[in-house]
DSSP file (Angstrom, degrees, kcal/mol; ACC not computed):
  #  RESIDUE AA STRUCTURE BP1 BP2  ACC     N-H-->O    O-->H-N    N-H-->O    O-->H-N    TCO  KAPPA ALPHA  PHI   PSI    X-CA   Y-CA   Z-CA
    1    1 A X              0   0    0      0, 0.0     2,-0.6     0, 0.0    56,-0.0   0.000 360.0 360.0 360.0 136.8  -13.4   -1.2    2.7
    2    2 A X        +     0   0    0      2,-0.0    56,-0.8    94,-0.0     2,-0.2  -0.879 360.0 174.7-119.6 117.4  -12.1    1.9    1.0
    3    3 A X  E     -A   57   0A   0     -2,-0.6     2,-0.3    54,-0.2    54,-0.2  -0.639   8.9-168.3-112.1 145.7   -9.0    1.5   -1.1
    4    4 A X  E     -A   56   0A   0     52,-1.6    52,-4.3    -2,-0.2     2,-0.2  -0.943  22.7-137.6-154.0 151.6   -7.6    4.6   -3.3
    5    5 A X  E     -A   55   0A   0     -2,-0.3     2,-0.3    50,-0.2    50,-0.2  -0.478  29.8-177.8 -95.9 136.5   -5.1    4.7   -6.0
    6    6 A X        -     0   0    0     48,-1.1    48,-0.3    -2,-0.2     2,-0.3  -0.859  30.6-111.4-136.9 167.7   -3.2    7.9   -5.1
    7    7 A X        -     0   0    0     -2,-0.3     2,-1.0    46,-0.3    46,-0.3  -0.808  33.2-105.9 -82.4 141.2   -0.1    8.9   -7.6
    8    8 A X        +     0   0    0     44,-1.4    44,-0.1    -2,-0.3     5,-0.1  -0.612  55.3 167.7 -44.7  86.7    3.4    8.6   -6.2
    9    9 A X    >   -     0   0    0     -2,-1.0     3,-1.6     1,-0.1     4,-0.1  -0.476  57.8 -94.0-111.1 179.9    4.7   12.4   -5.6
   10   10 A X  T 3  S+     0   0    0      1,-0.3     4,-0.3     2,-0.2     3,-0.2   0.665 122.3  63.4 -66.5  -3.1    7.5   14.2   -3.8
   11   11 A X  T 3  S+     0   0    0      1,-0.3    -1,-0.3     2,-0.1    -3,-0.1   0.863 119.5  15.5 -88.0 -26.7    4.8   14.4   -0.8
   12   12 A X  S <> S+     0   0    0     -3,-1.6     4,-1.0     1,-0.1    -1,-0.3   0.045  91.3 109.8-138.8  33.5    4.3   10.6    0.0
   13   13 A X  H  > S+     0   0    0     -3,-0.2     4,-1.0     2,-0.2    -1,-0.1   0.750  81.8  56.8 -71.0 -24.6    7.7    9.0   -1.9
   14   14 A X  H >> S+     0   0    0     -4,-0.3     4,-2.0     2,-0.2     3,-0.7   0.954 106.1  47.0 -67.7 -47.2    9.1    8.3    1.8
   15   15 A X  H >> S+     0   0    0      1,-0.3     3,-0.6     2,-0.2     4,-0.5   0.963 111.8  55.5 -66.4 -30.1    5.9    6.1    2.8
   16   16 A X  H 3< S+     0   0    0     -4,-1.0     3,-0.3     1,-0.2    -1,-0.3   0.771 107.5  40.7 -84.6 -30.3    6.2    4.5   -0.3
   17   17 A X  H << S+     0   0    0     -4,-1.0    -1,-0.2    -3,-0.7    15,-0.2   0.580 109.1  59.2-107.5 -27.1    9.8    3.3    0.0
   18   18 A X  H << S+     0   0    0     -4,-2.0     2,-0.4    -3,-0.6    -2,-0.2   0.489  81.7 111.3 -87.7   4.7    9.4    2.3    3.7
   19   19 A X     <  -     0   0    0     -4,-0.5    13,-0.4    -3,-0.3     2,-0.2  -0.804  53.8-171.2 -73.5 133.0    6.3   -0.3    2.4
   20   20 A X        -     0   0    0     -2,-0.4    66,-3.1    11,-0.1     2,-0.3  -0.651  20.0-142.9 -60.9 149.6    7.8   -3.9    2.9
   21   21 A X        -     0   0    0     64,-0.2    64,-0.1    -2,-0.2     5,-0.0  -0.773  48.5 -71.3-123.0 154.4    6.7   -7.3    1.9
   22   22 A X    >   -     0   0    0     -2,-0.3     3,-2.6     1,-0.1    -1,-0.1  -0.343  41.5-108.0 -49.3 139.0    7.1  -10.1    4.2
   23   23 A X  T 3  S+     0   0    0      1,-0.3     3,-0.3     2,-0.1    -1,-0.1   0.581 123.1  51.7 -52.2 -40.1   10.5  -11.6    4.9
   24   24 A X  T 3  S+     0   0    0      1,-0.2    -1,-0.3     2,-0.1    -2,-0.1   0.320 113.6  52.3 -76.1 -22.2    9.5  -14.9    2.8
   25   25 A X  S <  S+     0   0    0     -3,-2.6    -1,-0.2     1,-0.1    -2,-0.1  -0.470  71.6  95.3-119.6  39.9    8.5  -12.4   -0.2
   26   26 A X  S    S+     0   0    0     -3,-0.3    -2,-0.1     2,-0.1    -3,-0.1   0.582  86.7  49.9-114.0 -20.6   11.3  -10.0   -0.9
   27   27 A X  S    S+     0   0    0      1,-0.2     3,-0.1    -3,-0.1    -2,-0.1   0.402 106.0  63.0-100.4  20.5   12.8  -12.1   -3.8
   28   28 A X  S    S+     0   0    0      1,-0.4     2,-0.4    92,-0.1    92,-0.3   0.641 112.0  19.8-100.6 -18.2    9.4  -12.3   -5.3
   29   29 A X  S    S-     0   0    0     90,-0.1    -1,-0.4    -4,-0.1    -8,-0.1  -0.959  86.1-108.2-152.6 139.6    8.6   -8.8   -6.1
   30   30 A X        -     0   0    0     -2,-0.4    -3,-0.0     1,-0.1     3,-0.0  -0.167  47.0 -94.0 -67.4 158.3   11.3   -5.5   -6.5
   31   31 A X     >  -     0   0    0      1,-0.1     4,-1.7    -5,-0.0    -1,-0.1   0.088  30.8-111.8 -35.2 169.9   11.3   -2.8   -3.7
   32   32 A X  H  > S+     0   0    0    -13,-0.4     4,-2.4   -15,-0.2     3,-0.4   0.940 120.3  56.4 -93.9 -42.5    9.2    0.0   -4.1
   33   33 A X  H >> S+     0   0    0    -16,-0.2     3,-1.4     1,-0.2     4,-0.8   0.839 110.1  50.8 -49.7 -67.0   12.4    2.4   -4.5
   34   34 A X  H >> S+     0   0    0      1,-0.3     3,-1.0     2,-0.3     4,-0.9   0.659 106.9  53.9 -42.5 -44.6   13.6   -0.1   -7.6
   35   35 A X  H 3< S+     0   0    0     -4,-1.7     4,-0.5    -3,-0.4     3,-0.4   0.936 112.9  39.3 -36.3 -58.7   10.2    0.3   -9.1
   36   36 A X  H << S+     0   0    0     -4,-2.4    -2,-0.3    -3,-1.4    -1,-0.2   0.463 107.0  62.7 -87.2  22.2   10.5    4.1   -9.1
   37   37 A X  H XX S+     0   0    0     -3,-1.0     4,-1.1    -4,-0.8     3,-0.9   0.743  96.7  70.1 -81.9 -29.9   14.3    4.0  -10.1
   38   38 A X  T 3< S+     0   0    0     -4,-0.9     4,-0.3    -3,-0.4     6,-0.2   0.585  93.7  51.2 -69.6 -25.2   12.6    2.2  -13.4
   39   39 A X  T 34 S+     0   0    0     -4,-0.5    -1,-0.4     1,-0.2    -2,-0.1   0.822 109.5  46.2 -97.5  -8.4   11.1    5.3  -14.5
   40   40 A X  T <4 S+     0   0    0     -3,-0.9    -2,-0.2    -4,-0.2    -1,-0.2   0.782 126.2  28.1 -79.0 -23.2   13.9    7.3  -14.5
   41   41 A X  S  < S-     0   0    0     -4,-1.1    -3,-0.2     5,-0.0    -2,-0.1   0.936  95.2-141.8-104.8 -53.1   16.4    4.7  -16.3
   42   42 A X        -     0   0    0     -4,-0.3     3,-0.4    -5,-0.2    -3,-0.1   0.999  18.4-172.3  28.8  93.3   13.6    2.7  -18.5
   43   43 A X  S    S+     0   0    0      1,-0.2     3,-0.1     3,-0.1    -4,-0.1   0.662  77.7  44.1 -71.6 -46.3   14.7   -0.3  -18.3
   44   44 A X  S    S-     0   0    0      1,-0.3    -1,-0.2    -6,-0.2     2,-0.2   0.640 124.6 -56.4 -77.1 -13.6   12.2   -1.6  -20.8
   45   45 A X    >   -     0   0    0     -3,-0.4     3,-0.7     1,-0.1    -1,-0.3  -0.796  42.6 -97.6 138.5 152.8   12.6    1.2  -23.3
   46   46 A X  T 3  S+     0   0    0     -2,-0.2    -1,-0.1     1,-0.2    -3,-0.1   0.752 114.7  55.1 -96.0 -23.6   12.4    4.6  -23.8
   47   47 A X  T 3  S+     0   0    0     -5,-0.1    24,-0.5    -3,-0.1    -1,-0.2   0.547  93.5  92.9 -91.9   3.8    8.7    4.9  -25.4
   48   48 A X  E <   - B   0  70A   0     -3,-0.7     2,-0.5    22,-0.1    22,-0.2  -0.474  62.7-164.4 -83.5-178.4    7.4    3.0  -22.2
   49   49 A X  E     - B   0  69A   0     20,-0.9    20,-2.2    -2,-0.1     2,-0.4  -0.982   8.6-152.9-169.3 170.9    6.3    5.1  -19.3
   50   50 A X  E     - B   0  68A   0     -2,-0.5     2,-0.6    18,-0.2    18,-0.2  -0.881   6.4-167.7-122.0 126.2    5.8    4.1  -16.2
   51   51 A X  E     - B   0  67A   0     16,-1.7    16,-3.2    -2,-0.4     2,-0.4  -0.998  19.0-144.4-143.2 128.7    3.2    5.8  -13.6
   52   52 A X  E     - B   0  66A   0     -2,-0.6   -44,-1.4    14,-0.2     2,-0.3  -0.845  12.3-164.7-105.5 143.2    3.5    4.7   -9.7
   53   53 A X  E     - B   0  65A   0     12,-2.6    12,-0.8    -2,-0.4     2,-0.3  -0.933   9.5-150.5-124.5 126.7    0.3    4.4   -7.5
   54   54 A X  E     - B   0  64A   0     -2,-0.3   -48,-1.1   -48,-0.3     2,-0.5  -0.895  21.4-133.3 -77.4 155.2    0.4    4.2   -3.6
   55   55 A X  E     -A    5   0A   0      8,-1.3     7,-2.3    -2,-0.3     2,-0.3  -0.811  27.8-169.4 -97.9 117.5   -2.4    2.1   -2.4
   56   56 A X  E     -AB   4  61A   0    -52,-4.3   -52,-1.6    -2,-0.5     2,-0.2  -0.878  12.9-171.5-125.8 167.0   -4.3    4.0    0.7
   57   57 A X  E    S-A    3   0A   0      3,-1.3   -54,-0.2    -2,-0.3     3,-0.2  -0.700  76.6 -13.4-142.1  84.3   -6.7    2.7    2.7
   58   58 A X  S    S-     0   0    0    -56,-0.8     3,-0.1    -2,-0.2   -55,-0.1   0.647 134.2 -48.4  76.7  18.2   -8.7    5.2    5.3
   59   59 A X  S    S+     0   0    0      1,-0.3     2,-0.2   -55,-0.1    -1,-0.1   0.601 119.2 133.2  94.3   4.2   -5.8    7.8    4.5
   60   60 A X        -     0   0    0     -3,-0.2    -3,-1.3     0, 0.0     2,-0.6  -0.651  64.3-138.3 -79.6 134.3   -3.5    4.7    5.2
   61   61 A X  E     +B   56   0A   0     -2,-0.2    -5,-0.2     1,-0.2     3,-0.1  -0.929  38.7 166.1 -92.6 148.9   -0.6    4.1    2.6
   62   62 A X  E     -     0   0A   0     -7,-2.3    23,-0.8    -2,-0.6    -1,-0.2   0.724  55.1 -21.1-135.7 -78.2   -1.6    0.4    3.0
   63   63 A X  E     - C   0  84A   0     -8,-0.2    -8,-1.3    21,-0.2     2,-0.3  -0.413  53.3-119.5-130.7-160.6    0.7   -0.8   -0.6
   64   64 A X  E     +BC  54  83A   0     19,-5.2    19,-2.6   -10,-0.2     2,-0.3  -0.989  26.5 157.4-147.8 143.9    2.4    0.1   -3.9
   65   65 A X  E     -B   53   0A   0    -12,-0.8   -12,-2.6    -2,-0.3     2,-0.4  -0.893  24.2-147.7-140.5 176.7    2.0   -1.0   -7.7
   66   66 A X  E     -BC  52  80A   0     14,-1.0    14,-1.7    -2,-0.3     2,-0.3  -0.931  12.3-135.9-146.3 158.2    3.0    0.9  -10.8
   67   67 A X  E     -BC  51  79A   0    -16,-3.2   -16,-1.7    -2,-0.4     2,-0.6  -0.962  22.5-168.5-124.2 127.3    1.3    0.8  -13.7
   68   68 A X  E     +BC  50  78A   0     10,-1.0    10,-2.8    -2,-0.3     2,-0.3  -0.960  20.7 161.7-149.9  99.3    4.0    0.4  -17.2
   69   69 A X  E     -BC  49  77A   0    -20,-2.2   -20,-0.9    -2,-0.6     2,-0.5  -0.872  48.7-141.2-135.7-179.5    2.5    0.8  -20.8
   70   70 A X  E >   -B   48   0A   0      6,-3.3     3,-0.8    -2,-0.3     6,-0.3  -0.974  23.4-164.3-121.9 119.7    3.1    1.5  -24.5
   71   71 A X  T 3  S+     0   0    0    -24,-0.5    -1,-0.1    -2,-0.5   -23,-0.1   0.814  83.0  64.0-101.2  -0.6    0.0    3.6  -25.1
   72   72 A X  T 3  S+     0   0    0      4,-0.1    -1,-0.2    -3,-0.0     2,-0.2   0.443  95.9  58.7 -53.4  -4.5    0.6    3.0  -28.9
   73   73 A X  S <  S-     0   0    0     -3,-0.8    -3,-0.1     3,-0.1     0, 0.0  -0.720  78.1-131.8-144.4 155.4    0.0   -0.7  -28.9
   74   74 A X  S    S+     0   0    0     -2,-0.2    39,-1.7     1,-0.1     3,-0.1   0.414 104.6  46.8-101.3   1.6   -3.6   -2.9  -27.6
   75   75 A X  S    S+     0   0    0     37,-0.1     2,-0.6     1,-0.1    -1,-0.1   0.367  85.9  76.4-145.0  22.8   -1.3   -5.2  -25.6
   76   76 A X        +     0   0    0     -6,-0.3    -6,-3.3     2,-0.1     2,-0.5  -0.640  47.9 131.6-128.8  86.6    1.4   -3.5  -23.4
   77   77 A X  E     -C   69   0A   0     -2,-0.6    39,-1.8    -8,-0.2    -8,-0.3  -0.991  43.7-165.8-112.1 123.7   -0.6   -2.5  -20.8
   78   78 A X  E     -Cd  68 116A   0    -10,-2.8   -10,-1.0    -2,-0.5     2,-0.3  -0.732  21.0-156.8-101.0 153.7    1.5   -3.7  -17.6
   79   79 A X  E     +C   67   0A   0     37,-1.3    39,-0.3    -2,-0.3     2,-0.3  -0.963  34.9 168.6-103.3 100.6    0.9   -4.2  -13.9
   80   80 A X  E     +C   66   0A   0    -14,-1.7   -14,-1.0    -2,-0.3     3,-0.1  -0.810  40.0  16.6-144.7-152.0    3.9   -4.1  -11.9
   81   81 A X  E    S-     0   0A   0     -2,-0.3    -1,-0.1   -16,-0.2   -46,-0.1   0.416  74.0-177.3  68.9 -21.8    6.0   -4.0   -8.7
   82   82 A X  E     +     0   0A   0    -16,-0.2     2,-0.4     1,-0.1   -17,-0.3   0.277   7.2 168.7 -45.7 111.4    2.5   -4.9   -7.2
   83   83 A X  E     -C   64   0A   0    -19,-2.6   -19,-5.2    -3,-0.1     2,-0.4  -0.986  32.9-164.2-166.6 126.9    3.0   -5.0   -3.3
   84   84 A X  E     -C   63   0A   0     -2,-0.4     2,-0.3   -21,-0.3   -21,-0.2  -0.889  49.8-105.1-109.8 125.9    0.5   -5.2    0.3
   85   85 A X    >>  -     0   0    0    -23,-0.8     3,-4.8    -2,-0.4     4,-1.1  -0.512  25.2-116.1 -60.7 131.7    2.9   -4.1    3.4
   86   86 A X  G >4 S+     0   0    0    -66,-3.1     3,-1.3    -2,-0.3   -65,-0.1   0.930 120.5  55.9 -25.0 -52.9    3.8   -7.1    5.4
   87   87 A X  G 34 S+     0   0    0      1,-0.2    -1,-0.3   -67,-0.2   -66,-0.1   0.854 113.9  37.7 -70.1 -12.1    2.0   -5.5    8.2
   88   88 A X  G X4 S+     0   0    0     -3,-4.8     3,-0.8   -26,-0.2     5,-0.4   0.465  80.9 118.1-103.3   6.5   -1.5   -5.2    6.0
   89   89 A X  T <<  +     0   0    0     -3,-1.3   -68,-0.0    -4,-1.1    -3,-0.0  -0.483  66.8  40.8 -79.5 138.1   -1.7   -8.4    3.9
   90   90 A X  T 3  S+     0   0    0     -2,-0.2    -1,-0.2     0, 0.0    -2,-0.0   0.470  89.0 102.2 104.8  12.7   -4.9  -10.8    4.6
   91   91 A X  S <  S-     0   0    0     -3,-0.8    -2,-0.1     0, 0.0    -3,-0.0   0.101 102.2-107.4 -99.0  17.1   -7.1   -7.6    4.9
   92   92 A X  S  > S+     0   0    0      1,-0.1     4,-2.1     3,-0.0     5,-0.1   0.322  84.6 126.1  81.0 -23.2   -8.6   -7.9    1.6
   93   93 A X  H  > S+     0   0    0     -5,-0.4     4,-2.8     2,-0.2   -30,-0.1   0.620  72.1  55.5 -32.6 -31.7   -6.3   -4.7    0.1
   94   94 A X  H  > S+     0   0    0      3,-0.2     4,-1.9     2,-0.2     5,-0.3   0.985 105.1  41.0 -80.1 -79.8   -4.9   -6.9   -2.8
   95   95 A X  H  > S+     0   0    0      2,-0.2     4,-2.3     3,-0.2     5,-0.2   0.984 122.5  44.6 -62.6 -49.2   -7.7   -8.2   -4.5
   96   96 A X  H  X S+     0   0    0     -4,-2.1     4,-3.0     1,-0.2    -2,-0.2   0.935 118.8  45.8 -23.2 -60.4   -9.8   -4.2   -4.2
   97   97 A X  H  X S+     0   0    0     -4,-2.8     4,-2.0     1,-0.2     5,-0.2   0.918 111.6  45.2 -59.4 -34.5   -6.6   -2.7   -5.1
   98   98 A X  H  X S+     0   0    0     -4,-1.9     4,-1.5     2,-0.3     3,-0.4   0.911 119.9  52.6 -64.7 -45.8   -5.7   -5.4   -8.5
   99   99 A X  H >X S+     0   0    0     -4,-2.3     4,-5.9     1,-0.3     3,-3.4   0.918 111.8  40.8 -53.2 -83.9   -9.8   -4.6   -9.2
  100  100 A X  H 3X S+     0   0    0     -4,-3.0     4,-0.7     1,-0.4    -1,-0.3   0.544 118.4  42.2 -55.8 -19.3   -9.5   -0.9   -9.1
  101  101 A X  H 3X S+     0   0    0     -4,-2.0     4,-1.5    -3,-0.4    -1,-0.4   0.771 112.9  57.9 -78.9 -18.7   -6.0   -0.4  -11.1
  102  102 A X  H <X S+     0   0    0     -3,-3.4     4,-2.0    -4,-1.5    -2,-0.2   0.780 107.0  41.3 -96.1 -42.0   -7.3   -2.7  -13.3
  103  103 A X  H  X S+     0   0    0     -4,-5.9     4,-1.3     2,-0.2     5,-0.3   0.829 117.1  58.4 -70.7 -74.2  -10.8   -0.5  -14.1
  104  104 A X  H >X S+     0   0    0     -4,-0.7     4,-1.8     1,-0.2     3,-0.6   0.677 104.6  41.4   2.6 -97.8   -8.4    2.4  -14.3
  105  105 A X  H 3X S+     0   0    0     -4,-1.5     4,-1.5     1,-0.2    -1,-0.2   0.761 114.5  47.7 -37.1 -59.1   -6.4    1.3  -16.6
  106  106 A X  H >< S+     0   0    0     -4,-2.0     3,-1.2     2,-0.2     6,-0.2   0.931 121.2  46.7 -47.2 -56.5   -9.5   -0.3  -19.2
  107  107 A X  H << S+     0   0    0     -4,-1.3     3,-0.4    -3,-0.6    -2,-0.2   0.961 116.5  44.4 -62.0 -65.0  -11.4    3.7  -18.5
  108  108 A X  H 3< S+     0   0    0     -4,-1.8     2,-0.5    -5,-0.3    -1,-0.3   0.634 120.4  34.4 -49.6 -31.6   -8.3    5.2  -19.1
  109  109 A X    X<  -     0   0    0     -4,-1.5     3,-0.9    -3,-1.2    -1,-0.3  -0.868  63.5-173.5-132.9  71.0   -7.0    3.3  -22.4
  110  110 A X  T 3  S+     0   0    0     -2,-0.5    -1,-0.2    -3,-0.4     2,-0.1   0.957  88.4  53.9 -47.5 -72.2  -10.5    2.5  -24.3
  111  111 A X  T 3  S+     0   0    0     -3,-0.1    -1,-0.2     2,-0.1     2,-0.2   0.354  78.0 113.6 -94.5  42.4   -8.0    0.5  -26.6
  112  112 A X    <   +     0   0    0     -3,-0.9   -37,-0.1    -6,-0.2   -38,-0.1  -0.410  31.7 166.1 -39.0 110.1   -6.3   -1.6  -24.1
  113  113 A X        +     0   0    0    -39,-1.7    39,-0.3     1,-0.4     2,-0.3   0.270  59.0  35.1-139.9  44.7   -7.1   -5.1  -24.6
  114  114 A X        -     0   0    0     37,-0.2     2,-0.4     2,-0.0    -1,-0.4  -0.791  58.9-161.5 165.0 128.6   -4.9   -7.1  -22.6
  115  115 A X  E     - E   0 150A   0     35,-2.0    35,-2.1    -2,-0.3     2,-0.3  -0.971  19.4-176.1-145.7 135.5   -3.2   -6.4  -19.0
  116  116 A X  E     +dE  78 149A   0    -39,-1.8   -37,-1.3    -2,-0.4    33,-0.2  -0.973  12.8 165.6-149.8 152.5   -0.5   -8.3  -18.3
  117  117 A X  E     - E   0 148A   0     31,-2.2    31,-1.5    -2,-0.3     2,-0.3  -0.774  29.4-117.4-138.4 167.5    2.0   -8.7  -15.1
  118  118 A X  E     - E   0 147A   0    -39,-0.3     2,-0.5    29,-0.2    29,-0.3  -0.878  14.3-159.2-119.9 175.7    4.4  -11.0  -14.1
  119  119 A X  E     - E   0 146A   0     27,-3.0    27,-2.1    -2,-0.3   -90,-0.1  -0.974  28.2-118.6-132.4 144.9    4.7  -13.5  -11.1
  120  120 A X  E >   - E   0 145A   0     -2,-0.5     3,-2.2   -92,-0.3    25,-0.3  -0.271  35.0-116.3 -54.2 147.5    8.1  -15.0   -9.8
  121  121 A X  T 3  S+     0   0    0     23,-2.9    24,-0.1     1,-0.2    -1,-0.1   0.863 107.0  55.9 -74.6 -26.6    7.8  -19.1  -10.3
  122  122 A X  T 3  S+     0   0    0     22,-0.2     2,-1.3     1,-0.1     3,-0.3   0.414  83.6  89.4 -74.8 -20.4    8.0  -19.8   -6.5
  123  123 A X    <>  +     0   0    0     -3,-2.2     4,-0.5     1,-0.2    -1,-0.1  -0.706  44.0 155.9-118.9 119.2    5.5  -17.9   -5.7
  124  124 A X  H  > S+     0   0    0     -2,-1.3     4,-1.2     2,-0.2    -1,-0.2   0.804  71.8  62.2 -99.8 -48.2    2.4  -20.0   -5.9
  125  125 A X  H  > S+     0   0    0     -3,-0.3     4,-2.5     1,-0.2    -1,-0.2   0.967 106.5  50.2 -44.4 -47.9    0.0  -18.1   -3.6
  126  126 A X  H  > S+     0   0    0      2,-0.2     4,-0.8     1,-0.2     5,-0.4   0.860 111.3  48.8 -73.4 -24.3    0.3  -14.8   -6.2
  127  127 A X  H >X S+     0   0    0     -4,-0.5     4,-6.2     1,-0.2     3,-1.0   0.970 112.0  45.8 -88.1 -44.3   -0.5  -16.8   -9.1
  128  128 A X  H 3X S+     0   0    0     -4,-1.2     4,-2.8     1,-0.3    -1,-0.2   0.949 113.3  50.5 -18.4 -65.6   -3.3  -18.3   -7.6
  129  129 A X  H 3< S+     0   0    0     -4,-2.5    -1,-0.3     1,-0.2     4,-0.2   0.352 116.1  38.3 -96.1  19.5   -4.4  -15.2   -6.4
  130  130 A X  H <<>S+     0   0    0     -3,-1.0     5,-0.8    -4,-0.8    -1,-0.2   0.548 113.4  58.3 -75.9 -71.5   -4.1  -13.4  -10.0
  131  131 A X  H ><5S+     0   0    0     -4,-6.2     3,-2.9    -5,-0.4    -2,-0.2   0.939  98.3  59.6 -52.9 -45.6   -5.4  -16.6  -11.6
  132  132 A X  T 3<5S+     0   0    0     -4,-2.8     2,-0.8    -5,-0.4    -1,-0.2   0.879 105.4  52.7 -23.3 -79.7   -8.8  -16.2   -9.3
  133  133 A X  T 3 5S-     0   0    0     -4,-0.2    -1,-0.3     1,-0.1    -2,-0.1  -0.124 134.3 -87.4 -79.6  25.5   -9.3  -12.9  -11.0
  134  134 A X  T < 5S+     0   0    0     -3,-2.9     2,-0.3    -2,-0.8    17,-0.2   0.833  75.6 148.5  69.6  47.9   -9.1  -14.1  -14.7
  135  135 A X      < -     0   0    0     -5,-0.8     2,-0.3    -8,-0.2    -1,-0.3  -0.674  32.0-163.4 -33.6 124.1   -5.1  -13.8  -15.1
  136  136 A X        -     0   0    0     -2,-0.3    13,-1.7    11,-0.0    -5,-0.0  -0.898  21.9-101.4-139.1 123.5   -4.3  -16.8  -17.6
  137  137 A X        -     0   0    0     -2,-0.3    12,-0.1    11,-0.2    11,-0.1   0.369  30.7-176.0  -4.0 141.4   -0.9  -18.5  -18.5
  138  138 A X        -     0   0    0      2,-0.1     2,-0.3     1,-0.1    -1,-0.1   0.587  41.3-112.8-123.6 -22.1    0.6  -17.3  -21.6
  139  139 A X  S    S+     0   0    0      1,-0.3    -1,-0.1     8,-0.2     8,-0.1  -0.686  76.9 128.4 115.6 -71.6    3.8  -19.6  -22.1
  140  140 A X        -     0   0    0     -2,-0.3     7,-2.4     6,-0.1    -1,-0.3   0.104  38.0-176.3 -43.6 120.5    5.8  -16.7  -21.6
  141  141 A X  B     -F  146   0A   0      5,-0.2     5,-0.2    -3,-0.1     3,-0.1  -0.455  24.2-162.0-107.9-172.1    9.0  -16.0  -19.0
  142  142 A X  S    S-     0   0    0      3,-2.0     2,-0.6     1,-0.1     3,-0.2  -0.700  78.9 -63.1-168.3  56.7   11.3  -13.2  -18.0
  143  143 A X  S    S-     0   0    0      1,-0.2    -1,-0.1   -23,-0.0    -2,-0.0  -0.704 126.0  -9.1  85.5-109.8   14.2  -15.3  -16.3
  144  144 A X  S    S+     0   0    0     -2,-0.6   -23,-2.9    -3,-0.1     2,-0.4   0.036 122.2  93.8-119.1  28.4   12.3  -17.1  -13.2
  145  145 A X  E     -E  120   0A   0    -25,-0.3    -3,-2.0    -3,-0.2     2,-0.5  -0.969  61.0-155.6-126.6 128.2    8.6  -14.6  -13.7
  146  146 A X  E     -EF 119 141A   0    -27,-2.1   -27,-3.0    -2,-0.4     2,-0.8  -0.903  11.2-113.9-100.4 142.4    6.1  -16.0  -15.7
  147  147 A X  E     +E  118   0A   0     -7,-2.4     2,-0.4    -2,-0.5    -8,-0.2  -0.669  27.3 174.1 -75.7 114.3    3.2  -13.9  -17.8
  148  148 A X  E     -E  117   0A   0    -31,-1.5   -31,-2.2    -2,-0.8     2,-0.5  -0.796   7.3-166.0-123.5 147.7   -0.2  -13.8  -17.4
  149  149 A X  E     -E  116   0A   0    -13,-1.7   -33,-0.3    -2,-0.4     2,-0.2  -0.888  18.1-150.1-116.8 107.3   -3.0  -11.7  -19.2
  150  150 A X  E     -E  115   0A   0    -35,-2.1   -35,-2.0    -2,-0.5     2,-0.5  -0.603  23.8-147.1 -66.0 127.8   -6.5  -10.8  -18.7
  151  151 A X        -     0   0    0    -17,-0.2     2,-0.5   -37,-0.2   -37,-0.2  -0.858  22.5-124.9 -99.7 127.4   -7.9  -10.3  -22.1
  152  152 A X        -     0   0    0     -2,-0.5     2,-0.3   -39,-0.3     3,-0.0  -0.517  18.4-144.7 -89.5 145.4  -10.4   -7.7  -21.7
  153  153 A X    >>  -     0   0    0     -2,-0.5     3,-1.4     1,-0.1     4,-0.9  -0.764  21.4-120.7-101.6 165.6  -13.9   -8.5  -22.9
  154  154 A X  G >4 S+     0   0    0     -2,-0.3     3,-0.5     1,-0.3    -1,-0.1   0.795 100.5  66.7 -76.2 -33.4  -15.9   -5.8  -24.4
  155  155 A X  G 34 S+     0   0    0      1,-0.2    -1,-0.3     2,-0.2    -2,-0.0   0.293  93.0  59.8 -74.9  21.0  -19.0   -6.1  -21.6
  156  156 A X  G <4        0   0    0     -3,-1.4    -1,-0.2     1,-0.1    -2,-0.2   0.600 360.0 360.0-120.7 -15.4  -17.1   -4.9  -18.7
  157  157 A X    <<        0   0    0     -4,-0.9    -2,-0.2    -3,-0.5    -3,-0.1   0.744 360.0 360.0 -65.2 360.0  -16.2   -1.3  -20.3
């Protein structure tokens, strides 16, 4: 399988906004237009910034995550919006892509030592499938999304 991380430009912002999540999943994770409204408004702050990925697969846009840091700081490196179209989940796209923004990010940010996301509490499958890939509980919410962090260890840069 070949997954690539593509940037979100004026050229492919249409595929991106017509990716869907399953009917059962839309109040777990934002649309992809609300994700890219987020860099315009910054929501979080003005010193964050906010960089949107489509996910392709064979020249397929296959999903969407955005990627949301503080590049001053070792622990606001974010994952979010994170999202397989309804019609391509269970093909393995999800755990590739989480892998490959997640090297990204470490290559990109030598001092990055923590990526962190959130997951809606309902949604038991994502945390599962997070936790799998060394995501761990922190205590922390954000209304009805909990946070979890991968602490990066120094032998996988």
């Amino acid at each position: 399988m070949s997954i690539e991380l593509r940037p979100v430009t004026r050229e492919n912002w249409r595929d991106a906004i017509s990716l869907k999540v399953q009917e059962d999943q839309q109040s777990y994770v934002p649309a992809v237009a609300v994700s890219l409204a987020k860099i315009y408004i910054k929501p979080d702050g003005d010193e964050v910034v906010y960089l949107p990925f489509a996910i392709y697969s064979e020249g397929t846009m296959v999903g969407f995550m955005m990627h949301a840091y503080v590049e001053s700081t070792r622990d606001m490196y974010w994952i979010n919006g994170f999202l397989i179209d309804a019609t391509e989940q269970k093909k393995g796209y999800g755990g590739a892509a989480l892998d490959l923004m997640m090297s990204w990010i470490i290559n990109k940010f030598p001092q990055c030592k923590e990526i962190r996301l959130t997951v809606h509490q309902d949604n038991k499958s994502a945390k599962a499938f997070y936790q799998k890939r060394g995501f761990a509980e922190t205590g922390t919410w954000f209304g009805e999304e909990e946070v979890l962090v991968h602490r990066i260890q120094e032998k996988i840069r």
